[in-house]
C-alpha angles and dihedrals in degrees: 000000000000136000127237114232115252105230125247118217105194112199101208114199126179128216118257079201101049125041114234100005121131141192116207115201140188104234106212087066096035119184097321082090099057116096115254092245106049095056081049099075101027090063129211110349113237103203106228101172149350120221135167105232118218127165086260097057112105111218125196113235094359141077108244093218104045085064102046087061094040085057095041088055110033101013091243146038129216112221112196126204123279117252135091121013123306097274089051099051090045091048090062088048098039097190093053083076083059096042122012116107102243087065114096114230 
């Protein structure tokens, strides 16, 4: 017998700091879960949108389902701006390097 899916509503805010960077969170957890610094440097998050994320769900510049797992495991995920190669993104946001999900633990 199957399960069904349990849905994912996913809560997206923009940076009033960074242009086109995004944070993705689950929001049944909302931004309790995001680490103080991060949202530190990301500055006051301006809510945009609210989605619900499945694996078919074609997102612009993200993976889907890097982001599904970033939210089943942390409750959000940080999107940086496109541009240049991954270091040099996470150089212009410097906790990224210490949160965002492309960086190895």
């Amino acid at each position: 017998m199957a399960s069904t899916p349990t849905l994912l509503l996913c809560q997206i805010y923009k940076s009033p700091r960074q242009e086109e960077m995004f944070l993705y969170v689950d929001r049944t957890k909302g931004l309790e879960v995001v680490p103080e610094a991060l949202l530190e440097g990301f500055g006051a998050p301006q809510s945009i949108m609210m989605m619900v994320m499945t694996p078919e769900r074609q997102l612009a510049r993200v993976d889907t389902a890097r982001v599904i797992e970033a939210l089943k495991e942390k409750g959000y995920y940080l999107q940086m701006p496109p541009g240049g190669d991954a270091r040099t993104r996470d150089l212009a946001f410097d906790v990224s390097a210490r949160f965002d999900d492309r960086t190895p633990e």
